[in-house]
C-alpha atoms as an extended CHARMM CRD file, in Angstrom:
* protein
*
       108  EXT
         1         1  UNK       CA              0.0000000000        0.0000000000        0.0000000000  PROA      1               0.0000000000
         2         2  UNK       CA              1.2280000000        3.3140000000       -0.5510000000  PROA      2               0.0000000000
         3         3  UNK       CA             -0.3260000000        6.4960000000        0.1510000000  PROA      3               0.0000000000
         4         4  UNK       CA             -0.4190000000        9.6410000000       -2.1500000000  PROA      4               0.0000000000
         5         5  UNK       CA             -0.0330000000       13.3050000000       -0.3760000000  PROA      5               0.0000000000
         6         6  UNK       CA             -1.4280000000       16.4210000000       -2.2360000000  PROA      6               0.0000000000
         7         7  UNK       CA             -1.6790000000       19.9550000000       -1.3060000000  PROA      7               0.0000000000
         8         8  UNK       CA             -3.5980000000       22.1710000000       -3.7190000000  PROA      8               0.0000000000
         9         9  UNK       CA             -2.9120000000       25.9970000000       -3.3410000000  PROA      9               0.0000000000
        10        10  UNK       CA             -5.9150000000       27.8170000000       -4.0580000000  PROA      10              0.0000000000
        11        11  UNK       CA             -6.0180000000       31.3040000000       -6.2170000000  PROA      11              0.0000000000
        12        12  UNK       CA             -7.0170000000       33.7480000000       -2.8880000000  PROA      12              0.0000000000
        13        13  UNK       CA            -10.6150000000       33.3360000000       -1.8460000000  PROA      13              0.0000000000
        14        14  UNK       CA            -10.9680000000       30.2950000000       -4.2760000000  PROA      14              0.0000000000
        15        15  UNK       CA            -10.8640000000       27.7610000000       -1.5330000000  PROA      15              0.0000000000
        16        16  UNK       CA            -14.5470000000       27.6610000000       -0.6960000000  PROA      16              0.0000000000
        17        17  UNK       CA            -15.0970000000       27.1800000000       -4.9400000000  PROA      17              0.0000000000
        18        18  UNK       CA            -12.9470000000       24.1950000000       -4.9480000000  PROA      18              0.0000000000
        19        19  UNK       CA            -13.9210000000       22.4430000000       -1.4540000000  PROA      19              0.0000000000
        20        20  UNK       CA            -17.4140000000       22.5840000000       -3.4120000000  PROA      20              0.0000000000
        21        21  UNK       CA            -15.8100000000       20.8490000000       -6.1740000000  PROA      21              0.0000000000
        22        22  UNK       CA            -14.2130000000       18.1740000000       -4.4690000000  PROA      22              0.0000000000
        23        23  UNK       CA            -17.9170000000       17.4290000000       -2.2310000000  PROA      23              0.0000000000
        24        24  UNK       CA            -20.2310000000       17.9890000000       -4.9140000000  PROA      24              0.0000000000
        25        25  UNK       CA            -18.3060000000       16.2160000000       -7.9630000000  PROA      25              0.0000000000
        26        26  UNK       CA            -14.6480000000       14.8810000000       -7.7950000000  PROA      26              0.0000000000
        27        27  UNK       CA            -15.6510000000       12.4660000000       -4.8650000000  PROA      27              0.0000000000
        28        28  UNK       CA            -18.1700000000       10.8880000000       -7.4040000000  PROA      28              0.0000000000
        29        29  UNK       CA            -16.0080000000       10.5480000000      -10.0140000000  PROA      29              0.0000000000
        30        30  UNK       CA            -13.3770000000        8.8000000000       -7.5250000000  PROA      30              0.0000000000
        31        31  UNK       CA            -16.2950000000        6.1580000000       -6.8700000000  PROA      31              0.0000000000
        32        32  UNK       CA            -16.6840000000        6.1160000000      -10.5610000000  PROA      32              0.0000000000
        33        33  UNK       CA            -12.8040000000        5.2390000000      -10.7790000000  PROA      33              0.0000000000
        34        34  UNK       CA            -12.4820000000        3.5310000000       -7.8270000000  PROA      34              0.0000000000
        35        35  UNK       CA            -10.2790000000        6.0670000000       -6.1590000000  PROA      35              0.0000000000
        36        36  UNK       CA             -9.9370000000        6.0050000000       -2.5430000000  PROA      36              0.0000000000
        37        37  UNK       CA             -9.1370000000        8.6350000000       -0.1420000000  PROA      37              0.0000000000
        38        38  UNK       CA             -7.6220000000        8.7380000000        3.1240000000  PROA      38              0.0000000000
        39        39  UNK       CA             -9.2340000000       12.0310000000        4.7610000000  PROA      39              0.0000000000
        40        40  UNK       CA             -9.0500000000       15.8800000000        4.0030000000  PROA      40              0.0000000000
        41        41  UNK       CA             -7.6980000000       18.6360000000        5.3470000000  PROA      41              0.0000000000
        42        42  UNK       CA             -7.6280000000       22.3420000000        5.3300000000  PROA      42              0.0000000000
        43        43  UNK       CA             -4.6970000000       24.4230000000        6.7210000000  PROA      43              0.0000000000
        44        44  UNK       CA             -5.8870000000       26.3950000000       10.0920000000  PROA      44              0.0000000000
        45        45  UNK       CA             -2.5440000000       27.5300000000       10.7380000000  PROA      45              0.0000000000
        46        46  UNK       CA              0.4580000000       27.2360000000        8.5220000000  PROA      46              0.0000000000
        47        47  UNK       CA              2.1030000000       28.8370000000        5.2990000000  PROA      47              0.0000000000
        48        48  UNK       CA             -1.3590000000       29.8850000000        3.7980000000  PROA      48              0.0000000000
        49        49  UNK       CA             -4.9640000000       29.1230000000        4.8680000000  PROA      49              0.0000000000
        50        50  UNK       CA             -5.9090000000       28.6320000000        0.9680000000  PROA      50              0.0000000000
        51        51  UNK       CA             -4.7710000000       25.3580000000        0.8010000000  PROA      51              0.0000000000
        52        52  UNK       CA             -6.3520000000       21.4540000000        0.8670000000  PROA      52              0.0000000000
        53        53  UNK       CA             -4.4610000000       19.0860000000        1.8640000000  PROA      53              0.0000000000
        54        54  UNK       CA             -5.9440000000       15.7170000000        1.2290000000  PROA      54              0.0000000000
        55        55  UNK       CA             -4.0870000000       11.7700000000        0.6190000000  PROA      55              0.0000000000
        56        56  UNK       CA             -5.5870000000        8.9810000000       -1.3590000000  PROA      56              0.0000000000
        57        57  UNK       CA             -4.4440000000        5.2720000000       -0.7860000000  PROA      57              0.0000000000
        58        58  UNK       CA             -3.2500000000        2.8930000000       -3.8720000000  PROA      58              0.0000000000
        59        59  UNK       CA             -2.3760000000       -0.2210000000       -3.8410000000  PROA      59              0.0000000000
        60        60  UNK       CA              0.7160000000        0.0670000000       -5.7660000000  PROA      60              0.0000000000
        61        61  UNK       CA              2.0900000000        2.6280000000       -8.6410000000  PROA      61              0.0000000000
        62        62  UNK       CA              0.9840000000        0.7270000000      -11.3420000000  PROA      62              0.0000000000
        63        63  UNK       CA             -3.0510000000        1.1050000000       -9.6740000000  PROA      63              0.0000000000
        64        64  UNK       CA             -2.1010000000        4.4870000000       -9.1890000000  PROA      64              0.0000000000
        65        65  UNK       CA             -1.6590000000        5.2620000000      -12.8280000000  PROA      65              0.0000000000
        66        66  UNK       CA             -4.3170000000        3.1120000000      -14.2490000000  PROA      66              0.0000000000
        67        67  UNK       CA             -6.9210000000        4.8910000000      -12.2750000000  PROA      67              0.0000000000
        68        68  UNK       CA             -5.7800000000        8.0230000000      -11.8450000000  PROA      68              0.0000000000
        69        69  UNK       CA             -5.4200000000        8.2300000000      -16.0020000000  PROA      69              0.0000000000
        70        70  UNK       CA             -8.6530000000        6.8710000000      -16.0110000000  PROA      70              0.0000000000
        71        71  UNK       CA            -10.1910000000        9.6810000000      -13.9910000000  PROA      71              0.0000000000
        72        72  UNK       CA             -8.0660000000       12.4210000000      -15.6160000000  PROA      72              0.0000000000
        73        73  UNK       CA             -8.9780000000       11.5440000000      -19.1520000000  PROA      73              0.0000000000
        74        74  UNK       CA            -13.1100000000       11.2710000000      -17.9130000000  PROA      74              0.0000000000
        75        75  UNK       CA            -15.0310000000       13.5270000000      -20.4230000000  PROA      75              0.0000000000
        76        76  UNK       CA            -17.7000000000       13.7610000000      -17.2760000000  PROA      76              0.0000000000
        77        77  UNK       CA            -14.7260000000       15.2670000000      -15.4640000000  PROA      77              0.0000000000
        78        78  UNK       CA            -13.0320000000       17.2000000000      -17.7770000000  PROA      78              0.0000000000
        79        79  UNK       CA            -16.7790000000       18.7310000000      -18.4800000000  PROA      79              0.0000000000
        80        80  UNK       CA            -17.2040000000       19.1750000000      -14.5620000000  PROA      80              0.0000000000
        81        81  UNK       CA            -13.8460000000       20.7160000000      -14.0240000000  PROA      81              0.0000000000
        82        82  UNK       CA            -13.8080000000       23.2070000000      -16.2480000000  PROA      82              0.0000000000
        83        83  UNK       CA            -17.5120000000       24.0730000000      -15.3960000000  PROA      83              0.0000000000
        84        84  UNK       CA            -16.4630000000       24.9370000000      -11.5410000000  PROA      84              0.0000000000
        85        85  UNK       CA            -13.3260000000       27.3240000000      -13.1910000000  PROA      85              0.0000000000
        86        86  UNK       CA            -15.8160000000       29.2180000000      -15.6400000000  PROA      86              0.0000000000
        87        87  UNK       CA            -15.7640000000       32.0850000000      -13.0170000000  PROA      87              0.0000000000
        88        88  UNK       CA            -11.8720000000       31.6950000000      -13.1620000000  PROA      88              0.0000000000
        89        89  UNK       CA             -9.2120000000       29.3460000000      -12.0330000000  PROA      89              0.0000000000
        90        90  UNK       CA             -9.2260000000       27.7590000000       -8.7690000000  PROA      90              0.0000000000
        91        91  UNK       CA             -5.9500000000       26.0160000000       -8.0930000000  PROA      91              0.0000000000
        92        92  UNK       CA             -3.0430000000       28.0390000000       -8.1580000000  PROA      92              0.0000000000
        93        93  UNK       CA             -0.4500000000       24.7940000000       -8.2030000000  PROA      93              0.0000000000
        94        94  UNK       CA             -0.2240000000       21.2710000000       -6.6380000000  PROA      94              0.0000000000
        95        95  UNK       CA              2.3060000000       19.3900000000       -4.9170000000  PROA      95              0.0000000000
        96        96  UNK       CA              2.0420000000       15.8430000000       -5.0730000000  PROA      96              0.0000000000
        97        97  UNK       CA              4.5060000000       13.3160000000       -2.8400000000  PROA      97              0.0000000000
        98        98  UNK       CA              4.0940000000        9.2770000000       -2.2840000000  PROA      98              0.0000000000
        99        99  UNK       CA              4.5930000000        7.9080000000        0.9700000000  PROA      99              0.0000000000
       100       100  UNK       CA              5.0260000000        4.1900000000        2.0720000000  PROA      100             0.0000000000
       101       101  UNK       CA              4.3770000000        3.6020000000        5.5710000000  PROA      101             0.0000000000
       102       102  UNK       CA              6.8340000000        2.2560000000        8.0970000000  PROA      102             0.0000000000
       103       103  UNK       CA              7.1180000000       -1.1230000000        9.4410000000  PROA      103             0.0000000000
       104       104  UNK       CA              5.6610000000        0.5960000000       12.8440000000  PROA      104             0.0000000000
       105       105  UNK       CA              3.0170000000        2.8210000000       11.3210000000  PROA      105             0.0000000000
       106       106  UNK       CA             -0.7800000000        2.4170000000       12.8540000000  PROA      106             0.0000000000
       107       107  UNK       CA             -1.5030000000        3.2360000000        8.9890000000  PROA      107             0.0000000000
       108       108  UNK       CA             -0.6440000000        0.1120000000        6.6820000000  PROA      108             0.0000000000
């Protein structure tokens, strides 16, 4: 199992546009794909307070890819994504990291 960490940095005051996003569509299409996340966060105190931080949980690289692909290349998506950004962009830029857990970690 390995675990995917991703921190989108919002455009200022764009935050509460793409929290909508990810309840209202994204976490559908995930189903759809069979995408799973791990839990979500928002940043209370830190660099910026216009960031989500959120991790999703493959099974390997290779299901990683194939799903993620899958979900990125969804006209549904693509349709839905650029329909929450018609009053302008959202997401300013996105880190991305993949963590494996350790032989002692209550997370597997």
């Amino acid at each position: 199992m390995i675990y995917e960490l991703r921190v989108y940095r919002c455009v200022p005051g764009r935050l509460p546009a793409l929290l909508k996003r990810f309840e209202t569509v994204t976490l559908a299409m995930w189903e759809k794909h069979g995408i799973r996340q791990a839990g979500f966060w928002t940043t209370v105190i830190g660099e910026s307070n216009q960031d989500l931080t959120y991790m999703l949980a493959w099974d390997s690289m290779a299901d990683r890819e194939q799903r993620w692909n899958a979900f990125q290349s969804d006209p549904d998506w693509i349709a839905a994504r650029a329909e929450s950004e018609r009053d302008g962009a959202i997401v300013a830029n996105i880190t991305s990291s993949f963590l494996q857990p350790t032989g002692f970690s209550s997370v597997k």
